[in-house]
N, C-alpha and C positions, 0 to 999 in steps of 0.2 A: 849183828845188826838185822834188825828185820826186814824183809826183802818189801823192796818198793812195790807198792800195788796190790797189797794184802790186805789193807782195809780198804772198805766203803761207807759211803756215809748216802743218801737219800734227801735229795733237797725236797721231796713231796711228804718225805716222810714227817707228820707231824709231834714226833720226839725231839726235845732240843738237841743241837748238834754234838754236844760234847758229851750228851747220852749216847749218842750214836755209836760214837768212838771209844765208851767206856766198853759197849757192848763187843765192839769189834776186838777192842784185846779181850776181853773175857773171852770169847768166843773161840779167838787163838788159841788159848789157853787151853781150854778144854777139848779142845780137839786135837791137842801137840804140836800143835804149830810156834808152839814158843812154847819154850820151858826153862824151867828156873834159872834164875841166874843169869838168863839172856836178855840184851838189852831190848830197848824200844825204842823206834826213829826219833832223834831229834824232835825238841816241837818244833820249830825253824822250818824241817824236812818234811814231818807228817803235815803241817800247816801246809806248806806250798802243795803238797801231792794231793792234798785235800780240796786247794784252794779256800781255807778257811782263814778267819784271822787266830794268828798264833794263841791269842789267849784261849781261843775257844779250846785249843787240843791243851793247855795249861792246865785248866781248871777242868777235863779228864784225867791228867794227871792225877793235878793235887786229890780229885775224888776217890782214885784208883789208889793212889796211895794213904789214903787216912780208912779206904778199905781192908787195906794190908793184902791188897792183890798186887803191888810193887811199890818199890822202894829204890830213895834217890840215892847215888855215890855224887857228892860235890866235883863239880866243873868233871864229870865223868860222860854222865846218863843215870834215865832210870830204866829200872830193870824188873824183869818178873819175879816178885818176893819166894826164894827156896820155899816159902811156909805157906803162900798162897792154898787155901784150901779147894782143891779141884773140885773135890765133890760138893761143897756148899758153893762156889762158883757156875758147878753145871746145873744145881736145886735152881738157882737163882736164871741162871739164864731161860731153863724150861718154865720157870714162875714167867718171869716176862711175855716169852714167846706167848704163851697163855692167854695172857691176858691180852695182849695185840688180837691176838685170833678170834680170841669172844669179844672184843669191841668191835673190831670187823663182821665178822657177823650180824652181831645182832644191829649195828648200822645196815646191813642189809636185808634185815627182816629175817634171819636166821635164829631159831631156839637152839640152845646149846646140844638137847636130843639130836634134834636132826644136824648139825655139825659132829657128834658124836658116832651118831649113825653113819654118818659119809665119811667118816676115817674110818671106820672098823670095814667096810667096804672096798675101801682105795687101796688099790694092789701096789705097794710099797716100792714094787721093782722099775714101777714107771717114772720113781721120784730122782731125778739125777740134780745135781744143784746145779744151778745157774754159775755161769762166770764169776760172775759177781758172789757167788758162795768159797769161790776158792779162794 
């Protein structure tokens, strides 16, 4: 079961919610924090921890699993698909991230150059994740 308090979701964040939560198992994923075969909280469970309405974390589900990034067992759970392709899952997550950052930006009067510029710059060792990243 995956341990309470592993996802987050962003009520400022302007992606609809059940995006959020698709990202958050991907994200699991990719980083081995769940692996094949393991389940995924309850909707019931992640709902309440989320405080969302159950369908939202549902219809992550159903996304995630018409993905083929997991897969149901009837009156079981669902689970993280053995076949789940990590590395077209982590393409996909870094596509994402991407594209958050250059709308970010350039919402703040940023040129991709000079965002470019300021990461090849940015001393790596400074970056520790947030709480919220574990």
């Amino acid at each position: 079961m995956a341990t309470p308090g592993r996802f987050h979701i962003d009520p400022d964040d302007p992606r609809p919610l059940y995006i959020q939560i698709m990202d958050e198992v991907r994200r699991s994923i990719v980083n081995g924090i769940m692996a094949p075969e393991q389940s995924l909280p309850s909707v019931r469970d992640l709902a309440g921890e989320l405080r969302v309405n159950p369908n939202t974390v549902q219809q992550a589900y159903r996304e995630l699993e018409r993905d083929g990034v997991v897969f149901v067992r009837r009156g079981q759970g669902t689970y993280v698909s053995p076949d789940a392709d990590t590395r077209g899952i982590r393409d996909r997550v870094l596509r994402e991230l991407a594209d958050r950052v250059l709308r970010e930006a350039a919402r703040s009067g940023v040129t991709r150059a000079e965002l470019m510029a300021a990461l090849d710059t940015h001393d790596d060792r400074s970056i520790e994740p947030s709480r919220e990243d574990e």
